[in-house]
Structures are given as structure tokens and as C-alpha cells.
C-alpha positions in Angstrom: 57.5 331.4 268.7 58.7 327.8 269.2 55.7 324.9 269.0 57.3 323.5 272.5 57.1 324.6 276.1 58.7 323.7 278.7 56.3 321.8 280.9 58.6 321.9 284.0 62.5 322.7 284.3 62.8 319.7 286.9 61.9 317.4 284.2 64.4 315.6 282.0 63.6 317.2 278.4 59.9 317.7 279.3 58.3 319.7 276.3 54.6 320.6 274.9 53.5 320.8 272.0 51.4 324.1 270.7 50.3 322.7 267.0 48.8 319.5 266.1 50.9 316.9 264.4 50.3 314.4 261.8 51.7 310.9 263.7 51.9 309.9 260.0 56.1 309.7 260.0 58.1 310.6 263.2 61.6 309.8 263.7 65.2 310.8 264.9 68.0 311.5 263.6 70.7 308.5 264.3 73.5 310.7 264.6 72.3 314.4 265.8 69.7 315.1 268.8 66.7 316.5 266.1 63.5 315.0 266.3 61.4 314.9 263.1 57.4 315.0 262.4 55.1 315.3 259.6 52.3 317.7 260.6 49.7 320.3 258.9 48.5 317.1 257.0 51.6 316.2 255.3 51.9 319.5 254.2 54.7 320.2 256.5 58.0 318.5 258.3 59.3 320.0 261.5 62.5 319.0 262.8 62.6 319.8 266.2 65.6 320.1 269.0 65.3 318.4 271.9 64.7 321.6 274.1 61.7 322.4 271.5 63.2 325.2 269.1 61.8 324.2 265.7 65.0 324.0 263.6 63.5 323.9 260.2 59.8 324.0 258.8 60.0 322.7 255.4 57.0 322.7 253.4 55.3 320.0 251.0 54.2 321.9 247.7 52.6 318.9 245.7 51.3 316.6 247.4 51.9 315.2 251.3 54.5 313.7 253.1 54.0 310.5 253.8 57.1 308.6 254.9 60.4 310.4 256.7 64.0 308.8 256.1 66.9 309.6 257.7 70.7 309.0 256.2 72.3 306.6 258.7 75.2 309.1 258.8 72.4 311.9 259.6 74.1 314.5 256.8 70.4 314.2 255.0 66.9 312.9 255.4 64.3 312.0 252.5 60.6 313.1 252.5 58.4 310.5 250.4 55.0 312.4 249.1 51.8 311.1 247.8 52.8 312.4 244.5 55.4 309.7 244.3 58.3 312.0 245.0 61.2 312.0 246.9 63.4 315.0 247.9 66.4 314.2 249.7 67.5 317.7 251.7 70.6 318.7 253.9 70.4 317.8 257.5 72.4 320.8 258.6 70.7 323.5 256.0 67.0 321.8 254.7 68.2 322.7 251.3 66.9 320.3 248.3 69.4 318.1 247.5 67.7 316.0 244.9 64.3 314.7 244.0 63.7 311.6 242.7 60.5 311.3 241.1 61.3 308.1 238.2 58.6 306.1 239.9 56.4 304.2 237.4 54.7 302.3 240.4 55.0 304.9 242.8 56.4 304.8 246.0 55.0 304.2 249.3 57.8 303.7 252.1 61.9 303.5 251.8 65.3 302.6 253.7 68.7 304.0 253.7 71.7 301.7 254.1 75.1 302.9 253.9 77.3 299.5 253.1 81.2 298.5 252.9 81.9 297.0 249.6 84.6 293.8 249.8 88.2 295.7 250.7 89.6 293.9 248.1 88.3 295.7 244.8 91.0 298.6 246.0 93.4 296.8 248.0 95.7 297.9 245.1 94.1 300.9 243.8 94.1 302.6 247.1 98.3 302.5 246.5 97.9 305.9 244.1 95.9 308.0 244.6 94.7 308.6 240.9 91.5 311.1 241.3 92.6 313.9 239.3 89.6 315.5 240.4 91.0 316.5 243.2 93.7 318.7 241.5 91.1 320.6 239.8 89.4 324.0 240.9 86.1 323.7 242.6 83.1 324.8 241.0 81.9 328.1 242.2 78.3 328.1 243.0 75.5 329.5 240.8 75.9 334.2 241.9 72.5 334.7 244.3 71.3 331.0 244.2 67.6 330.3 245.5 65.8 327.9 246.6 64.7 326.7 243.7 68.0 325.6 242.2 68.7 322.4 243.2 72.7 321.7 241.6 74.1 324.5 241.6 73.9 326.0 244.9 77.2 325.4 247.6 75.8 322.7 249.7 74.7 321.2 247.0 78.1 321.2 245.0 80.1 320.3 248.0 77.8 317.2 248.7 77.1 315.7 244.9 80.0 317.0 243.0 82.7 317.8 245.2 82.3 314.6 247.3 85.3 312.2 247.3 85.7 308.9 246.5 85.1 307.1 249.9 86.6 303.6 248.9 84.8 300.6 249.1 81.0 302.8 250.7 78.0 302.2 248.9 74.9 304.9 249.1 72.3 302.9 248.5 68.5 304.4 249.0 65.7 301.4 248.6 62.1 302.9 247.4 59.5 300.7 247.5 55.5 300.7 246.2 53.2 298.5 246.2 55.1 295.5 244.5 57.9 297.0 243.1 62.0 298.3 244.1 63.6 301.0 242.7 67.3 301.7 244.6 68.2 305.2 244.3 72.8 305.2 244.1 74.4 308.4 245.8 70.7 310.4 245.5 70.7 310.6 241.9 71.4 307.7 240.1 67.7 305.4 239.7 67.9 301.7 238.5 63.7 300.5 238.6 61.3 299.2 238.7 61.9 295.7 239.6 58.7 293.6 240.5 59.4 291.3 244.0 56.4 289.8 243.7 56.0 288.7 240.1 53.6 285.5 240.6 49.9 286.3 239.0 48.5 284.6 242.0 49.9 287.5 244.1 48.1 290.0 242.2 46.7 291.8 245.6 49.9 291.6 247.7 51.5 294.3 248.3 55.1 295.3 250.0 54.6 296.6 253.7 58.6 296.5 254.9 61.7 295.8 254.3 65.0 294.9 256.7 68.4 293.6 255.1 70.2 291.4 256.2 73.2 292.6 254.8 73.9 294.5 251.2 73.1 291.5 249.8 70.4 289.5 251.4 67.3 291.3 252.0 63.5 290.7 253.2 60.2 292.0 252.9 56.6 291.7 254.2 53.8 291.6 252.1 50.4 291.9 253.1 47.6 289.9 251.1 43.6 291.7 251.7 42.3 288.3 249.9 43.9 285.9 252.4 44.1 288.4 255.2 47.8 287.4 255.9 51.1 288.8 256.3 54.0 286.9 254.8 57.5 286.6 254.5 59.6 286.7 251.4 63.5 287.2 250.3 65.6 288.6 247.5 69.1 289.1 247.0 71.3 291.6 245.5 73.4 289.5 243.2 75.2 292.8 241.3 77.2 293.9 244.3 79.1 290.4 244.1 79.2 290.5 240.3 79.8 293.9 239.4 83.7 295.0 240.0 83.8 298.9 241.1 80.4 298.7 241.6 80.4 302.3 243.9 83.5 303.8 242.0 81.0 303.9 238.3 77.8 304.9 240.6 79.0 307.4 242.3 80.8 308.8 238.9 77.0 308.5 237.2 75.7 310.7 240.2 78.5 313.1 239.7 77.7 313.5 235.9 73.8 313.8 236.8 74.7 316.2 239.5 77.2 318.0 236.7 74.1 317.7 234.4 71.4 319.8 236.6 74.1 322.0 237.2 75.3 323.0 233.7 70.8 323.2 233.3 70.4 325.5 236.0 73.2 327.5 234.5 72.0 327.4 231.3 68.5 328.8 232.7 70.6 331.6 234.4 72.7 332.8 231.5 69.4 332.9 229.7 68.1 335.6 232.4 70.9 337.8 231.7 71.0 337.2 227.9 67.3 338.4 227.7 67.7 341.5 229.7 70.5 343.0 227.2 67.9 341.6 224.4 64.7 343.3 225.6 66.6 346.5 226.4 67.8 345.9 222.1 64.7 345.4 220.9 62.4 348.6 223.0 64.8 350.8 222.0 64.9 349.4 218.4 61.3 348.5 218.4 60.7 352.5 219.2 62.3 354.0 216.7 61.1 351.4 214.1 57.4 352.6 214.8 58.5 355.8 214.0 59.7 355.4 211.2 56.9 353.1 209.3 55.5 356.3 208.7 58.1 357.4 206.3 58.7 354.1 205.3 62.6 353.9 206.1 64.1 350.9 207.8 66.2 351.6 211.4 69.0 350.2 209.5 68.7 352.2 206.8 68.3 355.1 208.9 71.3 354.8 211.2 73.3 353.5 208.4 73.0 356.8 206.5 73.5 359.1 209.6 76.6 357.2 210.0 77.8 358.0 206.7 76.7 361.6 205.9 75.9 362.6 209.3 72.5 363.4 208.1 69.3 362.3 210.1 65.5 362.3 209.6 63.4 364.3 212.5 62.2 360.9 213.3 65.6 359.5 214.0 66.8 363.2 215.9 63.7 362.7 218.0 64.7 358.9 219.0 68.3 359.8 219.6 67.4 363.3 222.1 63.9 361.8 223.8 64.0 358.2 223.8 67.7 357.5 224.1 69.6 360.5 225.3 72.5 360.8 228.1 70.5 358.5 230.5 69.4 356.4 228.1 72.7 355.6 226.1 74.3 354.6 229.7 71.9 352.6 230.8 72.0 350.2 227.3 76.0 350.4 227.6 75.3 348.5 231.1 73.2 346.4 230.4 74.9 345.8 227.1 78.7 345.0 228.7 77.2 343.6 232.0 75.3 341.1 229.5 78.7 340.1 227.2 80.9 339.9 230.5 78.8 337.7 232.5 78.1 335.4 229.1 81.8 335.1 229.0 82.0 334.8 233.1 79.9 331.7 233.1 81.3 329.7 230.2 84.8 330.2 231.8 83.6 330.1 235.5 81.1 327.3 234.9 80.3 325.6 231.9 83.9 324.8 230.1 84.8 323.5 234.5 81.6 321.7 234.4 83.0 319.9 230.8 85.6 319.1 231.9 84.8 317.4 235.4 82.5 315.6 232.7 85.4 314.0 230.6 87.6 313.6 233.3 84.7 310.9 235.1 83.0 309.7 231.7 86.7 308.3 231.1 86.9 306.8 235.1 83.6 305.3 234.0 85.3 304.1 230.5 88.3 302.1 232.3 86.3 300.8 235.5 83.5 299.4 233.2 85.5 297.7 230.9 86.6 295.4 233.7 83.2 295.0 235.5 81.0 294.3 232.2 83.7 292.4 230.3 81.2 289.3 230.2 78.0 291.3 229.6 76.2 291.5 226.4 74.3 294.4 226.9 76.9 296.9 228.2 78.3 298.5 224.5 81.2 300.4 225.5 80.5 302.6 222.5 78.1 304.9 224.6 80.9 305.8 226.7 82.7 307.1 223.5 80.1 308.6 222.4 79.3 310.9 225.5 82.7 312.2 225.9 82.3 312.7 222.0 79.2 315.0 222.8 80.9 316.8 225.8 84.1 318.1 223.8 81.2 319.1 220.9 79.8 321.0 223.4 83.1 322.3 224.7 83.8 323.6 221.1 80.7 325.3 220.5 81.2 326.8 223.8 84.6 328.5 222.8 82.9 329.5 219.5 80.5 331.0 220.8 82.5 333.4 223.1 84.5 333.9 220.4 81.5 335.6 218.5 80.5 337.3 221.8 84.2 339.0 222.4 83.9 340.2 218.6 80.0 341.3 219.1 81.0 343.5 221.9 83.7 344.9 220.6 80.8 346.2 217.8 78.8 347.1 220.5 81.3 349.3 222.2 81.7 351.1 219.0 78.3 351.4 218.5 77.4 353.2 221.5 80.4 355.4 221.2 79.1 356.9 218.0 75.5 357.3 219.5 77.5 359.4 222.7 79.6 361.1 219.9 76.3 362.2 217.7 74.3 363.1 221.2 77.0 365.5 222.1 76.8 366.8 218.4 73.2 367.4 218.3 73.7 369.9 222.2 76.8 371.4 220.1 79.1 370.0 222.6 82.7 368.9 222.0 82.4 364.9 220.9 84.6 363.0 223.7 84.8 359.4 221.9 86.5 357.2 219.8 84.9 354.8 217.3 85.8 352.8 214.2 83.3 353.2 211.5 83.6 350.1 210.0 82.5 348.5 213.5 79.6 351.1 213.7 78.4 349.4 210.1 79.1 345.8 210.8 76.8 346.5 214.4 74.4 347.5 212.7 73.8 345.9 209.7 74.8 342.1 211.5 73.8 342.6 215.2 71.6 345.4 216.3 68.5 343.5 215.6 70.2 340.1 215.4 72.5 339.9 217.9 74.6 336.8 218.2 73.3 336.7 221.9 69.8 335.3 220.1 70.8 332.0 219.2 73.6 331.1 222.0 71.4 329.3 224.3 69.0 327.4 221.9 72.7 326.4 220.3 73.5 325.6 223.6 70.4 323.7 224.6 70.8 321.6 221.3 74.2 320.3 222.3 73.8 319.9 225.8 70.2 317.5 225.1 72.6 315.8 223.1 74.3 315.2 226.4 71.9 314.1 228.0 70.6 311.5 225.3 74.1 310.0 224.9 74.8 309.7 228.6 70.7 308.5 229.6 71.6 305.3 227.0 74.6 304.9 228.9 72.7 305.0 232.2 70.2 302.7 230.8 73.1 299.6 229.9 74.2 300.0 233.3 70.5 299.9 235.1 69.9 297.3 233.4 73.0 295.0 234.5 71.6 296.0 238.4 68.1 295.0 237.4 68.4 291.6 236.0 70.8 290.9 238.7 68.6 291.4 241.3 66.4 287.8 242.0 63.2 287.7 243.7 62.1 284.1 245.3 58.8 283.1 244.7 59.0 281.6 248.3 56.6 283.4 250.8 56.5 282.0 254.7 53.1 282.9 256.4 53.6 285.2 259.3 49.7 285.4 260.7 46.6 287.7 260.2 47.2 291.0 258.5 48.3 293.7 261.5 48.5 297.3 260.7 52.4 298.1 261.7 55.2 296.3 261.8 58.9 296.4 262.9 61.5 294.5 261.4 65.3 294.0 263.4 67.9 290.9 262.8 70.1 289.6 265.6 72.8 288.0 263.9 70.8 284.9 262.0 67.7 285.6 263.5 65.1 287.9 261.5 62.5 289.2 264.5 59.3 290.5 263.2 56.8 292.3 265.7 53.5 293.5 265.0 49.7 294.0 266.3 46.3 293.7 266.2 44.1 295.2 268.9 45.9 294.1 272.8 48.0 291.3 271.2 52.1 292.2 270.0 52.5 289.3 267.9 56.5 288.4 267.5 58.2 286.2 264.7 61.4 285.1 265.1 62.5 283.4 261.5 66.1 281.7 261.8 68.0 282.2 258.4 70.1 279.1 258.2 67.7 277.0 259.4 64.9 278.3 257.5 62.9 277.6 260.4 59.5 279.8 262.3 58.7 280.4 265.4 55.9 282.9 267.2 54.9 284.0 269.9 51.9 286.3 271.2 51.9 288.2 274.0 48.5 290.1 275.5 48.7 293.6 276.9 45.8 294.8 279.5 44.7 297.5 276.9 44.8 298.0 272.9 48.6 298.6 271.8 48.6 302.0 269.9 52.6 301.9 268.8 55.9 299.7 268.9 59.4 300.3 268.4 62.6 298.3 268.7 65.6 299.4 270.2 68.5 299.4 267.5 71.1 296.0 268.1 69.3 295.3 271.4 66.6 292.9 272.8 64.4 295.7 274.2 60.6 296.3 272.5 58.6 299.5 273.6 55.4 299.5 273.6 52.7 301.9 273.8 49.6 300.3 275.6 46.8 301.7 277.5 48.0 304.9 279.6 51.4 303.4 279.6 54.5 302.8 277.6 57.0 299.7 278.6 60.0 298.2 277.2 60.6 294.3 277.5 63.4 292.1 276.2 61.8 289.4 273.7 64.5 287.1 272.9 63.9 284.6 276.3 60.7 284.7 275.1 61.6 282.0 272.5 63.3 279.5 275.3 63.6 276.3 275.6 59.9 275.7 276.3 57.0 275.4 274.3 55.2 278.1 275.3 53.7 280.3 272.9 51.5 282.6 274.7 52.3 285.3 277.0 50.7 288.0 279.5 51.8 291.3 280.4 52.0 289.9 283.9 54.6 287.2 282.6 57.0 289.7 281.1 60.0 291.4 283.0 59.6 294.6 282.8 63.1 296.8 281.7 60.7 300.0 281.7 57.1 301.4 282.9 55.7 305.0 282.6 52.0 305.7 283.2 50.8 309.0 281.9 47.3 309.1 283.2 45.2 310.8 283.3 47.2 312.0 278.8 46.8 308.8 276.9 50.2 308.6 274.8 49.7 307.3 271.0 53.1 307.5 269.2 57.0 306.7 270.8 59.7 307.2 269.0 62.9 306.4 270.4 66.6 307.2 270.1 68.4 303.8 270.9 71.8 305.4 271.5 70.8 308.1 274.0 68.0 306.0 276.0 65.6 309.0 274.6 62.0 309.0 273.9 59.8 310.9 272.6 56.3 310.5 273.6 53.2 311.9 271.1 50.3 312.0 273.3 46.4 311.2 271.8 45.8 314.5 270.8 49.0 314.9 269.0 49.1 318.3 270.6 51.1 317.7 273.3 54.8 315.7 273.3 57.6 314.9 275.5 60.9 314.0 275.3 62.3 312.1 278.5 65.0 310.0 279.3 64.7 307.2 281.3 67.9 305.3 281.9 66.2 303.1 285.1 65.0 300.2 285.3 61.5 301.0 287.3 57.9 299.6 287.6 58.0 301.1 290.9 54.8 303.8 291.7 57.7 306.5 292.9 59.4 305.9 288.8 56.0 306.7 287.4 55.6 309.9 289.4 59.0 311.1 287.9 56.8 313.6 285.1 54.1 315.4 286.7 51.7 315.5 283.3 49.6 317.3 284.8 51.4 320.7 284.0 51.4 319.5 280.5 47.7 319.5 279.8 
């Protein structure tokens, strides 16, 4: 059963809410009508359509979601936890993208931008079209994929391997704790942590939010609990200037981590079908050894000798008519072929693909760097070389390896035609197969109890760590280029007392911040080129319980009282000296009483003129839209609330 009701079908988008809510994170998606909440205590997010069918219920195993975060293209949203994760899910699916979880200062709140990069680093290269990824089949996803594989599921490889080169677009996710960044490139790829507020006389400020400017000029505010202030500081990101090809080599290092987790997950999969051939091996094996410790003869020995003479102990009879028989015999030849086929499936389907997706971008990465780190010291071009170098071992021992597997079931074929051909002997029946004796022996002697099948995944495991070592170093020269590069100023501008919210929006040079404390919306409009402050306070009639700002325009809403209004703040900085306002001095652009419900939380949809209105309780909630421009007593009686309580 949905959480929402319909409170009454006259009313635009009315809806109630059945289950409590958090009123921790609550937000909508900028591109799709779906509304988003923590609730359960962080243990859950709903996302919620406007006419109250819950979409998708995603729960929060370790610890509780804290912070919500949507893509600005709406494809995905990010769910911060107090266990300083992020997961990153699919808008349209709520599959698990990615989790980033490389915190060493944790991470408290974040912001997604989505930038244009200067035309001019392709204004050539956009002449040929060189990505021979393209040509190349697609990777098939991982056969009955759950939710706990995170790579190598469809979405997943559609969105983080499959994904083309959009020229000159930048993914970058900011993650922010207490005094530290960490930007997250295309999900996956995590330069951090670099410290914004390094000065030891800062020691208990700590980062509250964040707006940029643009990809390069960015602001935070920090909040101080010895000083009791808020303040204002800047940094800039210097690398995206400075580093050519900056979103051609990240988005090739979140393709190879992507490729990475996904060659894992396989890896973990091949292993699940590898040990079900081996246990089947080693019960059968293990039950005729038993029985015959007490004649002390050796299952080798035994079957090695029946082979040869076609003479058998009782033990060995026994084995072959009640533990193996008919059943028996065809049961191990499936599970034995189903085992070598679907070995030899997956390194053709999936790992030697996955390789070479790996050499093909590893050598994208080799040319592009070359030219953007020509004048760094710390970027050795060697660790590119020496990745690829890893991959192609890996390649080889993948090819040896099913080399060794084709030959091993060849044996095994030939070993479980001479068991048919002996159990038909042993009923007096006409044998019906063919083997090669010489097969039988080698099986036996070299693979029954030692089957090649032992050792190709640790072999496996071995060269793909070495994979992952070679390309982390690489990784590392990079993420460090992007950290140095990114310069803090030790400049802070005092913005007032310490509130407990805050909104953040620019308007062209203009950097607006709002906040408040009890019935007073404090607003500071800091001008950019001029370097200059201004404020201004304005006090409601009752305590303020929310604010948001409307995207791009000069429209505030606030949640006040029984109320929630919306007022443009620009004119409020005029010409005058004024600094102090009253409700009763502001023009109005909307007004909604919803007495006798108290609302707490709005959050609003800037694009559609939506709201959606999270009432004291947090039981109840409405969506409305209200395009007007009222304060009249006949606007406010457009929702009867009274059919929502």
C-alpha cells in the first residue's frame, strides 16, 4: 500500500503521508517529477511520485543516511551515511552504482556539478572520431546478476563502461567533512583529502556548505563553536585550467576502475562454479578413499589397476554400484562439463573483452597524459607501461589456462566414459562408450584429485592484484597533480552568529547567503569583484522552521509560523541604507496558511512552481502548486487541511 493519500481530488497534488519521515534530507529530482526523503531514522530513502506511489524504498544497511544528492542530469542520486559512505544508485532502477567510501575525514554533506570544459581542448580532435571503443562488442552482463554485484550488472555496464566520451563534460562529485574535500570524477575515480582550512588557529571550524561559482571558483561556509560565527572563505580549482584532457584521462580511470570491479565480481563468480565441480570431485573421491584406508590402497592406486587388468577390490565394486552408479555418473558428467564450459565461457565472454577494453584506454591514458603532465615531476609515465604490461600478463595466463582446461576435459570425458563402460560391465550389459586409455591414466594420476581447476583462480587473483597495484600507483601520480593544484585562501570574511541552516545561490557576481536563527532570515549578499559585504535581517511574526531558494531566481520561501511565503530579496539591498526589515515591509510573491497543521520542511521544485510541504509531525505531506501571486484570504482557502489531518 502506498505511504500517500489523496487528501482531496479538487486539490492540486494534495497527498498524506501514512509513515513518519526523517526531515533529515528531502529533495527533488531537477529533471524527473520524484520527490526524495530519508525516513525510518536514516535507515531508509523513499522516492516518491508526485501522485504518492512510492517508487523505490532503498534501504541503509550500515549506518544512516544523512545527506541526499541528486545528479543535475537526474540519471542518479547519492546517499551519504554516517558510516562515511557514499552509494551513488540509478535514478530510473535504484541499483548501486558505486560506493565511495575512501574517506580518511569522513564525509558530512556533498554537491554534484556537471561542467563544460574550454571547447578548445577538442576543437581538433572532435574532427575523427578515434574511440575504437566503440567498434568493440559490448560487455555482456554478469548470467543472474544480484543485487549485490555492483560492476557487472547491465545498468551498471551501460552507465560506467559503456558510456561515451561526451567531449569537453566534466562529472565532478564534491564530498565534504568537517575540514576537508575529496571530489569524486565520473563516480569512481577519488582524489582526497585536501584540507580547506589548514590554519592551526581554525582548529574548531568546520565546513557547513559549499556553492561554486563556476568549475573553477568555489566557496564555503564554515562555522566556528569558539567564536560562535559563521564565515566565508574561497578556493579555486587551478587543475581544470592546467591540466589538458583533464575529462578524456578521468573518465578513462573510471572506466578502468569500473573494468576492475567488474573482472572482481567475475572472478568471484567463476569461483562459484569452479567449486561446485570441485566439491562434487572431492565427495565422491573423499568416499571411496575412506573405504579403502582399511585395506590400505590409495584411490589412485585402485582405479589405476581396475583400468588396467579390469580387476577391482569389493571396496572399489561397492563405490562404483552404491555410491556412484547410473545417477551418480550423470550427475558428476554435468557438473563436470557445465564447470569446464562455463570456465571457458567467461574468459572468452568476459575476462579476455574486459582486457582488452583495458589496453585499449590504459594507451588513451598513455598519449593524453603525455601532453597534460609534460611539465610535471611527479607523473612517471613508466606506470602507464607498466599496467598495460600487467594486463597482457594477465591476458596470457588467461589463454594458458584455458588451454589446460580444454585438455583437462578432454581427460575428464574419458574418464567418465570408462566409469559408464565398467558400470554397464559390472549389470552384464553391453558397454556403449568410447575411451582412450591413456586419457583414463593421465585423469587419474594428474587430475582426479588435483584438478587444474584448483589453482585457476588464486593464479588468477595473483595477476589481477597485480593489476590493481600497477594501476592504483598510476592513480595515485594523477591524484596527486589534482591535489596540489587545488589552493585554499587563508582569507575568511565574517558572515554573523552561528545559524543552524543555510542556503547558498550566486546571481551573476553576487554570492547570496541566507540563513536563521529563531524569527530572524539573516541574508548576505558578498559581491565577487568587489570583494565587498553587505546584510541584511529581516524579522518574521513567528520562529522560521525552513528556507529554500528558488534556482536562478530572486524568490526565497520560507517556512514561518503556520505559514509558508516566498519573497524576492534582491531590492532588498537598494540604494538605501536600510538594513533591517519586517515581514510587513516585504512584498509578498506567495502566502499559504495551514492552520490549524503547522508545516516544518518545504522543498521546492524551481522549474515546475511545485512544493512540497512536510508538516510538524512529519506524518503528513503535500505537494501543491501554486503558480499565483496571492496574500489574499480566498488563496489561502485553496487546500482544505482539514481533510488531511
Amino acid at each position: 500500500m502506498a505511504e500517500f493519500e489523496y487528501a482531496d481530488s479538487t486539490q492540486p497534488f494534495p497527498l498524506v503521508l501514512n509513515a513518519p519521515i526523517d526531515g533529515l534530507a528531502y529533495s527533488w529530482c531537477p529533471t524527473m517529477d520524484l520527490v526524495a526523503f530519508t525516513a525510518n531514522n536514516g535507515k531508509n530513502v523513499w522516492v516518491h511520485r508526485m501522485n504518492g506511489y512510492r517508487v523505490w524504498d532503498i534501504k541503509i544497511n550500515e549506518g544512516r543516511a544523512k545527506d541526499l544528492i541528486w545528479k543535475p542530469d537526474g540519471k542518479q542520486f547519492a546517499v551519504i551515511t554516517s558510516k562515511n559512505q557514499c552509494h551513488i544508485y540509478d535514478s530510473n532502477t535504484a541499483r548501486l552504482l558505486s560506493t565511495v567510501d575512501q574517506f580518511k575525514e569522513g564525509c558530512n554533506f556533498g554537491q554534484w556539478m556537471l561542467s563544460e570544459i574550454d571547447e578548445g581542448y577538442h576543437k581538433f580532435t572532435e574532427l575523427v572520431d578515434t574511440d575504437v571503443l566503440k567498434s568493440l562488442p559490448k560487455l555482456p552482463p554478469l548470467p543472474n546478476a544480484t543485487s549485490n554485484n555492483t560492476f557487472s550488472t547491465k545498468v551498471a555496464i551501460e552507465g560506467m563502461i559503456h558510456q561515451p566520451n561526451k567531449s569537453g563534460e566534466l562529472d565532478l562529485f564534491l564530498l565534504f567533512s568537517d575540514k576537508t574535500l575529496d571530489i569524486t570524477l565520473h563516480n569512481l575515480f577519488t582524489a582526497g583529502p585536501i584540507n580547506l582550512i589548514s590554519s592551526s588557529n581554525d582548529d574548531d571550524e568546520e565546513i557547513v556548505g559549499h556553492i561554486a561559482q563556476d568549475i573553477q571558483s568555489h566557496y564555503i561556509v564554515t562555522s566556528s563553536f569558539s567564536t560562535m560565527k559563521l564565515y566565508l572563505r574561497q578556493f579555486k580549482f587551478s587543475f581544470v585550467s592546467e591540466l589538458n584532457f583533464l575529462q578524456d584521462i578521468a573518465l578513462s580511470i573510471s572506466k578502468i576502475i569500473a573494468l576492475s570491479g567488474y573482472i572482481n565480481e567475475i572472478l568471484i563468480f567463476l569461483a562459484q562454479e569452479i567449486k561446485t565441480y570441485l566439491d562434487a570431485n572431492r565427495r565422491y573421491v573423499e568416499i571411496l578413499k575412506e573405504s579403502l584406508e582399511k585395506i590400505d590402497e590409495t584411490v589412485g592406486d585402485q582405479l589405476y589397476d581396475s583400468l588396467l587388468t579390469g580387476m577391482m577390490s569389493e571396496e572399489l565394486k561397492d563405490w562404483l554400484e552404491n555410491t556412484i552408479g547410473e545417477r551418480g555418473i550423470a550427475r558428476w558428467t554435468k557438473i563436470g562439463d557445465t564447470a569446464f564450459d562455463n570456465t571457458r565461457r567467461t574468459v572468452f565472454y568476459h575476462l579476455v573483452p574486459s582486457c582488452e577494453r583495458l589496453i585499449i584506454l590504459l594507451n588513451n591514458i598513455k598519449g593524453t597524459a603525455s601532453a597534460s603532465f609534460s611539465g610535471d615531476e611527479d607523473f612517471k609515465p613508466d606506470l602507464i607501461s607498466a599496467c598495460i604490461d600487467s594486463v597482457q600478463k594477465f591476458m596470457k595466463l588467461l589463454f594458458e589456462c584455458t588451454i589446460k582446461v580444454n585438455k583437462e576435459q578432454a581427460l575428464f570425458n574419458s574418464f567418465v566414459a570408462w566409469i559408464n563402460f565398467v558400470l554397464r560391465e559390472l549389470k552384464d550389459e553391453e558397454p556403449n562408450t568410447i575411451y582412450k586409455t591413456s586419457d583414463v591414466s593421465e585423469f587419474i594420476n594428474s587430475h582426479l584429485e588435483r584438478s587444474s581447476l584448483m589453482m585457476f583462480i588464486p593464479n588468477m587473483r595473483r595477476h589481477y592484484n597485480e593489476i590493481k597495484i600497477t594501476s592504483s600507483d598510476l592513480f595515485d601520480s594523477i591524484k596527486g597533480f589534482i591535489k596540489k593544484s587545488i589552493i585554499p585562501s587563508e582569507r575568511k570574511i565574517e558572515l554573523g552568529m552561528i545559524t543552524e541552516k543555510q542556503k547558498l545561490m550566486f546571481d551573476h557576481e553576487s554570492l547570496y547567503i541566507l540563513s536563521y536563527t529563531n524569527c530572524t532570515l539573516n541574508i548576505h549578499k558578498f559581491n565577487t569583484i568587489a570583494d565587498q559585504l553587505k546584510s541584511v535581517h529581516v524579522l518574521m511574526d513567528d520562529d522560521i522552521s525552513d528556507i529554500q531558494v528558488s534556482d536562478g531566481d530572486d524568490e526565497v520561501f520560507v517556512v514561518t509560523g503556520d505559514e509558508v511565503i516566498s519573497f524576492g530579496f534582491y531590492d532588498l539591498f537598494g540604494s538605501t541604507n536600510q538594513t533591517s526589515f519586517k515581514k510587513s515591509d516585504l512584498k509578498l510573491l506567495k502566502s499559504k496558511n495551514f492552520a490549524p497543521l503547522k508545516p516544518k520542511h518545504i522543498a521546492i521544485k524551481s522549474q515546475r512552481d511545485i512544493w512540497c510541504i512536510i508538516f510538524d509531525d512529519l506524518k503528513k505531506c503535500l505537494i501543491c502548486s501554486l503558480k499565483s501571486k496571492p496574500n489574499t484570504s480566498a488563496d489561502t482557502d485553496d487546500i482544505d487541511t482539514e481533510t488531511m489531518v
